[in-house]
C-alpha positions as CSV (number, residue, x, y, z in Angstrom):
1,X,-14.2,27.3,-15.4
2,X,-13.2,23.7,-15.2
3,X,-12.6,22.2,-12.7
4,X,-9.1,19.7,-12.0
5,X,-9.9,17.5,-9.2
6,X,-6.6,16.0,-7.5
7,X,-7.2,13.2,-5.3
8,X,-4.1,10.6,-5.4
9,X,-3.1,11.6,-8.7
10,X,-0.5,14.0,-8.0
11,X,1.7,14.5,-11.1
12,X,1.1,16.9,-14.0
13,X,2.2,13.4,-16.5
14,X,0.0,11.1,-17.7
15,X,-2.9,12.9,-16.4
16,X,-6.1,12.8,-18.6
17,X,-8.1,14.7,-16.6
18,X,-5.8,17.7,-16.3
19,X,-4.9,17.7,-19.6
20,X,-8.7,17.5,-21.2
21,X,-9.6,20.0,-18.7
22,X,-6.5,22.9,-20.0
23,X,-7.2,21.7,-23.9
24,X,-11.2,22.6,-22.7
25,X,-10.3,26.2,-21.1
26,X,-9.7,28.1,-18.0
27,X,-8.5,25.6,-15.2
28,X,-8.9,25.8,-11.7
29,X,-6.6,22.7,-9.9
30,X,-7.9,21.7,-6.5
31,X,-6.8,19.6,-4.2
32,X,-9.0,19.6,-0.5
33,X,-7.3,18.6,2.6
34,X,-10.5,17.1,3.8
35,X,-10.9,17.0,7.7
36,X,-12.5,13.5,7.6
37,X,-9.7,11.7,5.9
38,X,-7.5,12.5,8.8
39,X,-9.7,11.5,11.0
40,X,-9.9,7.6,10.1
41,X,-7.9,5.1,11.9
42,X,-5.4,4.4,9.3
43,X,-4.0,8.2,8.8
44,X,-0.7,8.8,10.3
45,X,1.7,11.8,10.3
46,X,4.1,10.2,8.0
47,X,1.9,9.8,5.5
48,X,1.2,13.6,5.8
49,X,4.6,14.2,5.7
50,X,4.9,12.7,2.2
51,X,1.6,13.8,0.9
52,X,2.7,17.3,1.6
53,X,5.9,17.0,-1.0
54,X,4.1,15.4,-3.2
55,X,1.9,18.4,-2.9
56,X,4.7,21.1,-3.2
57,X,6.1,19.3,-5.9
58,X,2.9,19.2,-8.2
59,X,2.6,22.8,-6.9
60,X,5.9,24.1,-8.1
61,X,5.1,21.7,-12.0
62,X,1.7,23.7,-12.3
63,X,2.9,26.9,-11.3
64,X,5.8,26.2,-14.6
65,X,2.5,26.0,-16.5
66,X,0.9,29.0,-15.6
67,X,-1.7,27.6,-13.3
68,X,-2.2,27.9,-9.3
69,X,-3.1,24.7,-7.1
70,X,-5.6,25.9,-5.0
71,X,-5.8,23.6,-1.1
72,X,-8.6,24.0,0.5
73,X,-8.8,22.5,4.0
74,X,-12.7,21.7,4.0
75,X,-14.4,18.7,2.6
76,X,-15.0,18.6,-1.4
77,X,-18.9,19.6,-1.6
78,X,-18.2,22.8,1.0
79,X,-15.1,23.3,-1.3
80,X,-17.0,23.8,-4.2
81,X,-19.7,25.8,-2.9
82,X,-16.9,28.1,-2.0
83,X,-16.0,28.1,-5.4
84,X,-19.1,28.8,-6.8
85,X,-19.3,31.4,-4.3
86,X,-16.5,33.4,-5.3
87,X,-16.0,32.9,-8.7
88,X,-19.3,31.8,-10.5
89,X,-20.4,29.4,-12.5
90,X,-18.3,25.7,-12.5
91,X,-18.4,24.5,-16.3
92,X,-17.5,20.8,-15.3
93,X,-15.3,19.0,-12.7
94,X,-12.6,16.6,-14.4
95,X,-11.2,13.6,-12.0
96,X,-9.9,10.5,-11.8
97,X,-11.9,7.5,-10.7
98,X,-10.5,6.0,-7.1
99,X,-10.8,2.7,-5.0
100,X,-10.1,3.8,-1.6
101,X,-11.5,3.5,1.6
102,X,-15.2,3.3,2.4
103,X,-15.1,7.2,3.5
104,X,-13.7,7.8,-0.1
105,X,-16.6,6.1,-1.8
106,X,-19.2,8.0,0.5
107,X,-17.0,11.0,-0.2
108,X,-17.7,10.7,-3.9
109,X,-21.3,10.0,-3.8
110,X,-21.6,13.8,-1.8
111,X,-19.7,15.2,-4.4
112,X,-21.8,13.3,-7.2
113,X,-25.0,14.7,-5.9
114,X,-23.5,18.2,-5.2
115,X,-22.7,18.2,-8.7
116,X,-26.0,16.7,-10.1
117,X,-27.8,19.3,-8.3
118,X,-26.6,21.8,-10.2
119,X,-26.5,19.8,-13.3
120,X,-22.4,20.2,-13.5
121,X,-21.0,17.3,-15.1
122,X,-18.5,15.4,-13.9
123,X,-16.0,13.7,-16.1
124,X,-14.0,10.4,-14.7
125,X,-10.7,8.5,-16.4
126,X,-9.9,5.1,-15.0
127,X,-6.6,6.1,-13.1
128,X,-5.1,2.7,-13.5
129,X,-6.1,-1.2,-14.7
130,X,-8.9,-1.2,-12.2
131,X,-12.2,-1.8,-14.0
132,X,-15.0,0.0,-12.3
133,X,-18.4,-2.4,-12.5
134,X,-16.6,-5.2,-13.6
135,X,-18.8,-8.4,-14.3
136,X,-16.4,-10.8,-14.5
137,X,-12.9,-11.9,-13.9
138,X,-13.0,-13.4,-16.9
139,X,-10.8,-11.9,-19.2
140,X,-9.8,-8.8,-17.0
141,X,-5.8,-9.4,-17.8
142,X,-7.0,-7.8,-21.3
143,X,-8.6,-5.3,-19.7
144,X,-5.4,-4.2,-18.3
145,X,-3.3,-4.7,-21.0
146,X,-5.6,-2.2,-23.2
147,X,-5.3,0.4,-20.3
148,X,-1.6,-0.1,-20.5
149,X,-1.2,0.0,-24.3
150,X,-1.5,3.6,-25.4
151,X,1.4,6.0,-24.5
152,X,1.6,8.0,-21.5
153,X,0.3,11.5,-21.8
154,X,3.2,14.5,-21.9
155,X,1.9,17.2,-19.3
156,X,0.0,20.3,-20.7
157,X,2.6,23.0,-21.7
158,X,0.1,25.6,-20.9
159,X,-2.8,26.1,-18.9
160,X,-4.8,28.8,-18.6
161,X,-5.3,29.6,-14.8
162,X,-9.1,30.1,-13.5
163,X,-8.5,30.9,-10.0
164,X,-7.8,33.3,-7.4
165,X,-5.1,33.7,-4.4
166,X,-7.6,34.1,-2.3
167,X,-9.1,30.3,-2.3
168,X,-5.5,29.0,-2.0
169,X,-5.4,28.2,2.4
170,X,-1.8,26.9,1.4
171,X,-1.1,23.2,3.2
172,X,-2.4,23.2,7.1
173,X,0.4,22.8,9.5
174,X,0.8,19.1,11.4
175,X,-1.2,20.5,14.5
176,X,-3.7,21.4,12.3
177,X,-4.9,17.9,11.8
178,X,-6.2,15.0,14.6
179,X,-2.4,12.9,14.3
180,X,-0.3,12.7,17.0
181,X,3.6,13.9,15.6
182,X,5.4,11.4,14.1
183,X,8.6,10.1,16.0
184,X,10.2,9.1,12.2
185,X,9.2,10.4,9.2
186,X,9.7,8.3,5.8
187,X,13.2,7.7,5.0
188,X,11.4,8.0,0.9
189,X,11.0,11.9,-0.2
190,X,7.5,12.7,-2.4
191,X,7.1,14.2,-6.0
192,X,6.8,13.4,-9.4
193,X,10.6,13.8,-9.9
194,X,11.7,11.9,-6.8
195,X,9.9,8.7,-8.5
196,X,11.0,9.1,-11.3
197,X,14.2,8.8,-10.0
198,X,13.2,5.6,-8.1
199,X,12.3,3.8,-11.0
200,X,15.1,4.4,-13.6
201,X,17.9,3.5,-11.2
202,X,15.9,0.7,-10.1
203,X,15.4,-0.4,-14.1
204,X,19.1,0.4,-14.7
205,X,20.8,-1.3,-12.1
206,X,19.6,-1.4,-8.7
207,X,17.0,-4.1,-10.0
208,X,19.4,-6.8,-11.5
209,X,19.2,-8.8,-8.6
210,X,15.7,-7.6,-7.6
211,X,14.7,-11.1,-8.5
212,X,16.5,-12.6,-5.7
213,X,17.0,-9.4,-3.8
214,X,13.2,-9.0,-3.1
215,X,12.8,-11.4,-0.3
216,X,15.5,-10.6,2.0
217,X,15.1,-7.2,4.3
218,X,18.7,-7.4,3.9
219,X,19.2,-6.8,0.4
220,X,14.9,-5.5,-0.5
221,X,15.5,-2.0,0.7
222,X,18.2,-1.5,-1.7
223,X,17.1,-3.9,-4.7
224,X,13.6,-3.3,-4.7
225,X,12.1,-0.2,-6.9
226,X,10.7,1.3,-4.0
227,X,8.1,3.3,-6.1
228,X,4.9,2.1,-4.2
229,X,4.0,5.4,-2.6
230,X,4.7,7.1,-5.4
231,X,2.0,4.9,-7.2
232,X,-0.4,4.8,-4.0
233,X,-0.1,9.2,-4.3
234,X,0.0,9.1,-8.3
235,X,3.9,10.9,-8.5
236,X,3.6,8.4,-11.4
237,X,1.4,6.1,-12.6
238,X,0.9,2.8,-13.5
239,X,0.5,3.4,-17.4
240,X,4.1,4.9,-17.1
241,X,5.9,2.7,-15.1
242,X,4.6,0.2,-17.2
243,X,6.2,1.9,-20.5
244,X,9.5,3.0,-19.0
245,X,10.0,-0.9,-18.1
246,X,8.8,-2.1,-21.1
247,X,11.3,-0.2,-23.0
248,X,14.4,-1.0,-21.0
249,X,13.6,-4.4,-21.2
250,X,13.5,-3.9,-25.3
251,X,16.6,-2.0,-24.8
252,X,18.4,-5.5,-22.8
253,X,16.9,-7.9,-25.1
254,X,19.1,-6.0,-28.2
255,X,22.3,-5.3,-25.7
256,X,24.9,-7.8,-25.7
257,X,26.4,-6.4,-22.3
258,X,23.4,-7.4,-20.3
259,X,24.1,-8.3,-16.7
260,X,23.3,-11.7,-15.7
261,X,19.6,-12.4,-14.5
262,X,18.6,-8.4,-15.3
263,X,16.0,-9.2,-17.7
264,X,14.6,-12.1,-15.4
265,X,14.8,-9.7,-12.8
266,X,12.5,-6.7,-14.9
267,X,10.0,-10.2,-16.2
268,X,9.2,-11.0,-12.3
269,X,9.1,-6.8,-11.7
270,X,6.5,-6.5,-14.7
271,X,4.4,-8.8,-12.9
272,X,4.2,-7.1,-10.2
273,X,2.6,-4.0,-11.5
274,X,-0.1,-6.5,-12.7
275,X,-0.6,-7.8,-9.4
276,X,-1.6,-4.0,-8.0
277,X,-4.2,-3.6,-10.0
278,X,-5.3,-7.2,-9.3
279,X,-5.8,-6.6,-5.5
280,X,-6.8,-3.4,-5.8
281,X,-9.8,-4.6,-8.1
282,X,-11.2,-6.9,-5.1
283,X,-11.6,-3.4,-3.3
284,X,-13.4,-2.3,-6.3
285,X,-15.7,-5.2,-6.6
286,X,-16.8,-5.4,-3.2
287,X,-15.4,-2.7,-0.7
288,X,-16.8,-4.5,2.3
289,X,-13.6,-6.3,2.8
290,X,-11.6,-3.4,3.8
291,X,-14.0,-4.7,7.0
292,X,-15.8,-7.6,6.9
293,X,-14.4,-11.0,6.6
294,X,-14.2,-11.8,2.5
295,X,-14.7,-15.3,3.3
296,X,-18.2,-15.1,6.0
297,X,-17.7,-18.7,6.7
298,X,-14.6,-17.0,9.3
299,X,-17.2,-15.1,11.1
300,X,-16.5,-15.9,14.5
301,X,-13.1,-17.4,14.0
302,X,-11.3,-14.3,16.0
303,X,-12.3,-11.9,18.4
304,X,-13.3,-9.6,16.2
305,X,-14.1,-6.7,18.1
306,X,-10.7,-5.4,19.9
307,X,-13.0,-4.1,22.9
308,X,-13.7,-7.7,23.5
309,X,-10.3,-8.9,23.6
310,X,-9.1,-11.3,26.7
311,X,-6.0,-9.9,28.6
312,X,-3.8,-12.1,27.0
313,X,-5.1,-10.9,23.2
314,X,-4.5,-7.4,24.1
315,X,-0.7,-8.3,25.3
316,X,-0.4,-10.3,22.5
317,X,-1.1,-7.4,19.7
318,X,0.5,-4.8,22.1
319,X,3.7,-6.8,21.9
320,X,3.5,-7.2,18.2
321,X,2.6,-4.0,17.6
322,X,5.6,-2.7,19.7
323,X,8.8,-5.4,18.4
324,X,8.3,-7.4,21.7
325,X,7.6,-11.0,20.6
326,X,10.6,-12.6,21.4
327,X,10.6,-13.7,17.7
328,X,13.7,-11.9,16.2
329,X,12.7,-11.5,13.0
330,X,9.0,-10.3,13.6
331,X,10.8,-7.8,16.3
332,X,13.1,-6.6,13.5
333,X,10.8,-6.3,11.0
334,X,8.3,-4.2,13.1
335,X,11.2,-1.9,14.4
336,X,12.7,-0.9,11.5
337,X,9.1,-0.4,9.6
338,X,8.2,1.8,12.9
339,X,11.4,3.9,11.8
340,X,11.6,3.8,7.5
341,X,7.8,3.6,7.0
342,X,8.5,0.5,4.5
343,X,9.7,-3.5,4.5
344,X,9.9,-5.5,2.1
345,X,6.4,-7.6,0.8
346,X,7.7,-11.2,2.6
347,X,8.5,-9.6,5.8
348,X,4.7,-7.9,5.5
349,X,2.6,-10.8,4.8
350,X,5.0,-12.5,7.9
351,X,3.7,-9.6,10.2
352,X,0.1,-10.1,9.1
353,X,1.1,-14.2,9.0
354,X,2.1,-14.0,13.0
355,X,-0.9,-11.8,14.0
356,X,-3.1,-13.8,12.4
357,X,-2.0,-17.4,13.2
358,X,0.6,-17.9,15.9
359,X,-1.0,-15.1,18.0
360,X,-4.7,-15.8,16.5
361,X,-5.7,-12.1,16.3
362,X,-8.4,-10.8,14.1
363,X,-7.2,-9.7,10.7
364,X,-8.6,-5.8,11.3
365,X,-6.6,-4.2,14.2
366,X,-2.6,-5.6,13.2
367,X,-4.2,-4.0,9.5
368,X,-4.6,-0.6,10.8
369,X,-1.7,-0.6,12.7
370,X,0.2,-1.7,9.7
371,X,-1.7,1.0,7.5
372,X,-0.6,3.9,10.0
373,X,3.2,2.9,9.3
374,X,2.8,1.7,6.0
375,X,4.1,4.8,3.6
376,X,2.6,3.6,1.0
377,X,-0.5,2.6,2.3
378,X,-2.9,1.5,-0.5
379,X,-6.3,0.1,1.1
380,X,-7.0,-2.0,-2.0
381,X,-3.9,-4.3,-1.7
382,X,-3.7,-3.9,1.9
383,X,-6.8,-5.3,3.2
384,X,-6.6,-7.7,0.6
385,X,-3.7,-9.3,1.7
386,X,-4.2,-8.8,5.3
387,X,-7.3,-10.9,4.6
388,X,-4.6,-13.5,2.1
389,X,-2.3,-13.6,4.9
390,X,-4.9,-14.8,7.9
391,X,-6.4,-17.0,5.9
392,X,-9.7,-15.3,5.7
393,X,-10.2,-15.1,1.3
394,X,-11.4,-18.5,1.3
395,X,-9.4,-18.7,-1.7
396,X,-6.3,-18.7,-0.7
397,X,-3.8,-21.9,0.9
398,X,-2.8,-21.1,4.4
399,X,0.4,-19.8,4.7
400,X,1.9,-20.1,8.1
401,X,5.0,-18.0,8.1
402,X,7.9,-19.6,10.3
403,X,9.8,-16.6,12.0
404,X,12.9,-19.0,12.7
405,X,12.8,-20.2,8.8
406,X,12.9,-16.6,7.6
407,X,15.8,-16.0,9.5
408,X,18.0,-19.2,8.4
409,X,16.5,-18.2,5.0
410,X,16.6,-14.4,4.5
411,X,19.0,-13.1,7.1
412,X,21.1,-16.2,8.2
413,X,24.2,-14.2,9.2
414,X,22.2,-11.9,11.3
415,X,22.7,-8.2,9.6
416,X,19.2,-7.1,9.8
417,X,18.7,-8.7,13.0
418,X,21.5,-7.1,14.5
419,X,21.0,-3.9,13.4
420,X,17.3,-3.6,15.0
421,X,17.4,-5.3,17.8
422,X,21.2,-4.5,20.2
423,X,20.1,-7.1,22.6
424,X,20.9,-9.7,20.3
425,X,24.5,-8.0,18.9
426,X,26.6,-10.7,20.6
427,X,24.4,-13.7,20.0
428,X,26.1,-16.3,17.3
429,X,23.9,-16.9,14.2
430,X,23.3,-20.1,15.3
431,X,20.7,-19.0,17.8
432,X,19.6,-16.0,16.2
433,X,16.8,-17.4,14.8
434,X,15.6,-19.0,18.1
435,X,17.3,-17.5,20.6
436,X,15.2,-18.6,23.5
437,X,16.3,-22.1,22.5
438,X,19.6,-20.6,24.3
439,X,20.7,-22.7,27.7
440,X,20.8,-20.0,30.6
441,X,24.9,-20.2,30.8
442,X,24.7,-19.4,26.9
443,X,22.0,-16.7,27.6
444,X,24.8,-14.7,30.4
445,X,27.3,-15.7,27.7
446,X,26.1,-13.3,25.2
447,X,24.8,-10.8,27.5
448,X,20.8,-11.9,26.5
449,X,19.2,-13.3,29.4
450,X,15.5,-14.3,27.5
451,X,12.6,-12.4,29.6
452,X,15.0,-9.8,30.6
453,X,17.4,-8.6,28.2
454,X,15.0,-9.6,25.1
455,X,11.5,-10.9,25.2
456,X,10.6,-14.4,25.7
457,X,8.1,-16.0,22.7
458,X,4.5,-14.5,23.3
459,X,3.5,-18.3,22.2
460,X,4.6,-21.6,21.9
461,X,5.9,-21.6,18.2
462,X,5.1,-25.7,17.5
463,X,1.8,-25.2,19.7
464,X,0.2,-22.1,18.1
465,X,1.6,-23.6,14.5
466,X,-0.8,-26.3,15.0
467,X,-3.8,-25.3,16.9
468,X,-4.0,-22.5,13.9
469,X,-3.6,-24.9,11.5
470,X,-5.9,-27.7,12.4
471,X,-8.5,-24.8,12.9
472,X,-8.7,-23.7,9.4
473,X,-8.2,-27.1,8.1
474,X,-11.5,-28.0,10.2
475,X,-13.4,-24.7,8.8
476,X,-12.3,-25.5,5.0
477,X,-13.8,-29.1,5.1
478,X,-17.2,-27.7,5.8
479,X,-19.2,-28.2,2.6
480,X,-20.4,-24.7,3.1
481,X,-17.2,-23.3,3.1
482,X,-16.2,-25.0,-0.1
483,X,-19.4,-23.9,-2.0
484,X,-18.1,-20.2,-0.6
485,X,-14.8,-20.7,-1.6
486,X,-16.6,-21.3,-5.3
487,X,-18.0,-18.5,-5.3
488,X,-15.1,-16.3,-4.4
489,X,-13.1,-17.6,-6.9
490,X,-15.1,-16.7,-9.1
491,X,-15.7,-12.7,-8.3
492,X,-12.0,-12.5,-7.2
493,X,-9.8,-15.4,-8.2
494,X,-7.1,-15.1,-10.9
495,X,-7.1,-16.3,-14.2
496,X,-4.1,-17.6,-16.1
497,X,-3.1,-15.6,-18.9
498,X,-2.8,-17.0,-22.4
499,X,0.4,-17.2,-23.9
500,X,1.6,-15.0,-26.3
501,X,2.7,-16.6,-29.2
């Protein structure tokens, strides 16, 4: 009996482990609902909801195989002794590696000694460019491009099934689990053939203008591929994506009826799948920062600890967390991610941007928050950039996201704005970016009296602009902070790739 381990790898594609696993004999495919990952701070009931289709879609694939997937709702080492239990002896368990949260890695080191206890052996595939044990940077954009290079794997076209109805306890009901309901589900559905979907209309014509289109909330939700849970679940991996673009952009580079900027469009696309695996692989080299300050020169910088927090800290995240800043388009932003589960990747790093310097919160709490709405949370690129985004790498130039700039430069006539937040539907674009700028007989005008009808600023902008900016300017001249920032680079900074000739 062999054992097919599904963590976030749920696709029947592209799956080494499932497919050395049916070509070695009988297959039992188990996936554990384990109690404890539902339990951390970042698990949400949307991101049940679209685990659980992913779920019945790899279901309904294995079952056209011949084989059962068996969910257990226990954590993996009682899983297995229940396995052992009932149907004898495991011959070996076949999985994909994972970078995940610190609860995954402790997780796998249960499951590792489980299995060497009984001298089962357990066989790992990378599942994406992430190098596990990495020494250096140094060279790792070949490592990802060797990953990438062979062709994806078809699925098995038959497996031979190893287990029984009886260890199937089917997918546990929402009150099952420690989440409170969601009030808005993902506006994305789950399953191998719902990203596949995603991505070929994206690479045939909803990403001509991604390019351009990527920025703006206005124009992201539509022009952007929009496969990222799909990747953070495994619907589809990497390695495929990677192929299917690949080969449309061979197929434009021979067409003569190209659309204007299309291939540009798929160049700063293919990047992007690089850059997933590249902030992912900080996780994998040192998973402290999912916690801890990357840089340790910013110990102390923030409140870290949210029980500490001064009246005014706690109204400050409260309002952020809630749309209530009197900044339109952090409000916007938050409101609409509170009801699709997704914005764009400028709009996120703004939300992290404002938490971490205008309102000068600690990187950790805005990051869980984000993580519970976040569809497609990935704790690799997450905490990375929620570290990028405060200014916390060490690594990294401050960004300092102006809320009024992204409105006059991503959503000057209003649209998204508008749409999320009614109290500013009569307001003329002019103010929209700054509406507390409004004179009071311009504020009853418009029907948006400021600290009534919308929010007034949780901060001075120009004020909390500077004091955050002369603060990390201050920490960065320190000579120890520089020999830190060395350092970093080194274990985490990227490299420029050489030309192809």
């Amino acid at each position: 009996m062999h054992i097919v381990w599904f963590k976030r790898d749920l696709r029947v594609t592209d799956h080494e482990p499932l497919s050395a696993a049916a070509a070695a004999g009988d297959v039992l495919c188990l996936y554990a609902f384990e109690p404890e990952a539902w339990q951390q701070p970042e698990a949400d009931a949307r991101h049940y909801a679209f685990l659980t289709e992913c779920l019945e879609s790899l279901r309904r694939a294995l079952a056209a195989r011949g084989a059962r997937l068996c969910v257990t709702h226990m954590d993996m080492p009682d899983a297995l002794a229940r396995i052992e239990h009932d149907l004898g002896t495991i011959d070996a368990v076949y999985a994909h590696e994972e970078t995940g949260a610190a609860w995954t890695h402790a997780r796998d080191e249960c499951v590792r000694g489980w299995l060497r206890g009984r001298a089962i052996p357990l066989h790992e595939w990378p599942a994406n460019g992430v190098v596990r044990g990495l020494g250096t940077r140094d060279r790792w954009s070949r490592h990802w491009d060797r990953r990438m290079a062979p062709q994806p794997l078809p699925a098995p076209s038959a497996i031979v099934d190893a287990s029984c109805a009886r260890l199937d306890d089917g997918i546990p009901p929402l009150s099952a689990l420690p989440l409170s309901p969601a009030t808005h589900r993902s506006l994305q559905q789950g399953g191998e053939a719902n990203a596949w979907a995603l991505l070929e209309g994206f690479l045939d014509h909803r990403g001509v203008e991604y390019r351009h289109a990527m920025s703006s909330p206005v124009t992201a939700f539509d022009g952007c591929s929009r496969i990222s849970p799909h990747l953070a679940l495994g619907c589809l991996s990497i390695r495929q994506a990677h192929h299917a673009l690949e080969a449309k952009r061979a197929a434009l580079r021979g067409s003569n009826d190209r659309l204007p900027g299309h291939l540009d469009s798929l160049k700063a696309f293919a990047g992007r799948l690089r850059w997933h695996c590249h902030f992912i692989q900080k996780l994998e080299d040192e998973p402290e920062l999912e916690w801890r300050n990357l840089d340790r020169s910013c110990d102390g910088l923030r409140t870290e600890d949210a029980s500490m927090w001064t009246h005014q800290e706690r109204a400050a995240f409260e309002g952020w967390r809630d749309g209530q800043t009197g900044f339109p388009m952090v409000d916007a932003c938050m409101r609409a991610l509170h009801a699709h589960g997704w914005i764009n990747f400028r709009m996120r790093a703004m939300l992290m941007s404002f938490a971490g310097y205008q309102l000068w919160l600690h990187w950790r709490q805005p990051a869980i928050h984000l993580a519970r709405l976040f569809t497609d949370y990935e704790p690799g690129i997450h905490y990375s950039q929620a570290q990028m985004q405060t200014g916390t790498t060490g690594i990294n130039a401050p960004r300092i996201y102006s809320p009024a700039k992204q409105v006059r430069d991503h959503d000057p006539a209003g649209h998204f704005i508008r749409r999320w937040i009614p109290a500013l539907s009569d307001v003329p674009d002019s103010w929209l970016a700054e509406p507390y700028r409004m004179p009071a007989n311009l504020q009853a005008r418009y029907g948006c009296r400021i600290g009534s009808d919308y929010p007034a600023p949780a901060v001075d902008p120009e004020t909390a602009y500077r004091a955050a900016r002369e603060c990390i300017a201050s920490l960065r001249r320190n000579p120890a902070q520089r020999a830190e920032a060395q350092r970093l680079y080194t274990k985490h900074g990227s490299r420029k790739r050489r030309q192809r000739r």
